[in-house]
ChimeraX commands (.cxc) that place a marker at each C-alpha (Angstrom):
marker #1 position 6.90,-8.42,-17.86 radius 0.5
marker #1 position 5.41,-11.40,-15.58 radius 0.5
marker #1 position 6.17,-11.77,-11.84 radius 0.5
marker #1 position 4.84,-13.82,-8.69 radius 0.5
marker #1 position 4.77,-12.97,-5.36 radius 0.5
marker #1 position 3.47,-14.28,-1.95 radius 0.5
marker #1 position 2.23,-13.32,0.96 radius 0.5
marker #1 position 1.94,-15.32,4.74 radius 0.5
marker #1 position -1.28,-14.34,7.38 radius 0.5
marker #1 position -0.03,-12.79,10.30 radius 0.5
marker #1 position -2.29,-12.17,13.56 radius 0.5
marker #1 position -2.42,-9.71,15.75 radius 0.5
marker #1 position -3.02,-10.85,19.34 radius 0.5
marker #1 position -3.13,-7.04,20.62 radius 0.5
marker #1 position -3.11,-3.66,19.25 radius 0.5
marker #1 position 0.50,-2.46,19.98 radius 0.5
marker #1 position -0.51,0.87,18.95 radius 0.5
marker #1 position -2.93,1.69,21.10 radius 0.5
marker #1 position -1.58,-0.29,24.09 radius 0.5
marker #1 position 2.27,-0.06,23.82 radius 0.5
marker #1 position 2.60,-4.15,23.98 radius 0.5
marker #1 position 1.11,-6.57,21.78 radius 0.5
marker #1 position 2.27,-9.59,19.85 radius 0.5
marker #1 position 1.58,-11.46,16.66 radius 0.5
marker #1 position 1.77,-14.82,15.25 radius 0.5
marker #1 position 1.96,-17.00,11.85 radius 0.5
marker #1 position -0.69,-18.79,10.65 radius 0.5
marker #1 position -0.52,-21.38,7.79 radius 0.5
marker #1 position -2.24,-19.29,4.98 radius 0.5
marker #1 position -0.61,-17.60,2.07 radius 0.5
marker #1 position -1.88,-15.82,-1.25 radius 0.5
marker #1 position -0.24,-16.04,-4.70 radius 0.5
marker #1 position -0.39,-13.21,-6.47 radius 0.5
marker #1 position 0.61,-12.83,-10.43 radius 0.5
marker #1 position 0.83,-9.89,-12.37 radius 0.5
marker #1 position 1.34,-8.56,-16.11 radius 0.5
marker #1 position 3.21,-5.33,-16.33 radius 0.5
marker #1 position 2.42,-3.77,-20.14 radius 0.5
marker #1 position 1.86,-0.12,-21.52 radius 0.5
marker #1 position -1.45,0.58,-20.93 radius 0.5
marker #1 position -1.46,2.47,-17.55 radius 0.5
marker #1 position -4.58,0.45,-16.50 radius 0.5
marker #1 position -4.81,-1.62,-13.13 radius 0.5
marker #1 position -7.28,-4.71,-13.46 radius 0.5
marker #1 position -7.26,-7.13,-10.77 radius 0.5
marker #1 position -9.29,-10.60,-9.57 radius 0.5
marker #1 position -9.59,-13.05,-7.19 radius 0.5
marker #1 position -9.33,-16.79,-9.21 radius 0.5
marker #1 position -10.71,-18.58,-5.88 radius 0.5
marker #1 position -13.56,-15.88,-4.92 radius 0.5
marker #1 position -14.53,-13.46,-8.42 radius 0.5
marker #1 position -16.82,-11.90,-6.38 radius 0.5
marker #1 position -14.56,-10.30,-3.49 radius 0.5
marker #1 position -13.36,-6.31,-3.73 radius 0.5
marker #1 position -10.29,-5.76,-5.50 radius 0.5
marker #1 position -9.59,-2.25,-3.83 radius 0.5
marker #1 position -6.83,-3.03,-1.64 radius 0.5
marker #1 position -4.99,-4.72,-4.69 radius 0.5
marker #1 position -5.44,-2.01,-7.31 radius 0.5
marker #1 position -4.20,0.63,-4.57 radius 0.5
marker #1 position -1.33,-1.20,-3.75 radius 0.5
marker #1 position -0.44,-2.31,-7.61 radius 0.5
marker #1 position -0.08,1.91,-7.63 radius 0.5
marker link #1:1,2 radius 0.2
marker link #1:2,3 radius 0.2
marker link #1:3,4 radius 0.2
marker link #1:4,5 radius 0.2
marker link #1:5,6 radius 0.2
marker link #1:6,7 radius 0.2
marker link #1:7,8 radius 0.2
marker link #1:8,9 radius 0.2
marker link #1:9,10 radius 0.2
marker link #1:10,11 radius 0.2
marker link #1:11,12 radius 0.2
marker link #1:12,13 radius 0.2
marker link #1:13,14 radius 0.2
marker link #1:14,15 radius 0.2
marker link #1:15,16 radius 0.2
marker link #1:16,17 radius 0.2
marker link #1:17,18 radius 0.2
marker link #1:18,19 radius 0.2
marker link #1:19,20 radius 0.2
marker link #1:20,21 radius 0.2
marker link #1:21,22 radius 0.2
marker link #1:22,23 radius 0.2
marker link #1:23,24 radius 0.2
marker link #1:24,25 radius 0.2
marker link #1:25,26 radius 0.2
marker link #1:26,27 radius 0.2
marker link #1:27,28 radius 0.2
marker link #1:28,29 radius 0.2
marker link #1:29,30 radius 0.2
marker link #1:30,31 radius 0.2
marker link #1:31,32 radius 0.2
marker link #1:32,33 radius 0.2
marker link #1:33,34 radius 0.2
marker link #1:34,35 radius 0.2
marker link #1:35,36 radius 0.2
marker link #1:36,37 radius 0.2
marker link #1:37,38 radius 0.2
marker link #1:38,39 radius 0.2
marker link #1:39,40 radius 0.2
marker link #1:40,41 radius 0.2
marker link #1:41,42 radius 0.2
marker link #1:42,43 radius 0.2
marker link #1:43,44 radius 0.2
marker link #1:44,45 radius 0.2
marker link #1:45,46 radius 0.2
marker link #1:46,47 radius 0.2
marker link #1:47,48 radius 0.2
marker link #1:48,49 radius 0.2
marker link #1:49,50 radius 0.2
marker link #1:50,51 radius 0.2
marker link #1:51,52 radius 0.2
marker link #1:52,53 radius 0.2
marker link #1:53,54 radius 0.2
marker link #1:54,55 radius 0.2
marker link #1:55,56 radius 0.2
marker link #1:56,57 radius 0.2
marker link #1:57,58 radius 0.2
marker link #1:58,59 radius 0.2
marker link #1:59,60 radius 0.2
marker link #1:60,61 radius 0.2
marker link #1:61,62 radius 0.2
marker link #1:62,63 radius 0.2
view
């Protein structure tokens, strides 16, 4: 199975946790992400625009 999915930036302007108030705002970025679903059990993962970047994040949420 194939499937695409994006994702918009977001800023925070101030840590609501810590301060109670805070806001955040859209900025014009976005990330296309594609993925292969097969039988292996294995999580592989790259960055087309930037090989060299850590993949962490993506394997853990792939999980």
């Amino acid at each position: 199975m194939r499937s695409i999915a994006v994702s918009y930036g977001a800023v925070t302007i101030i840590n609501a946790i810590a301060t109670g108030k805070g806001s955040a705002l859209g900025i014009d970025l976005e990330t296309k992400a594609t993925v292969e679903l097969n039988d292996s059990g294995r999580i592989t993962a790259k960055i087309r625009k930037a090989p060299g970047e850590d993949t962490k994040l993506m394997k853990l949420c792939a999980r």
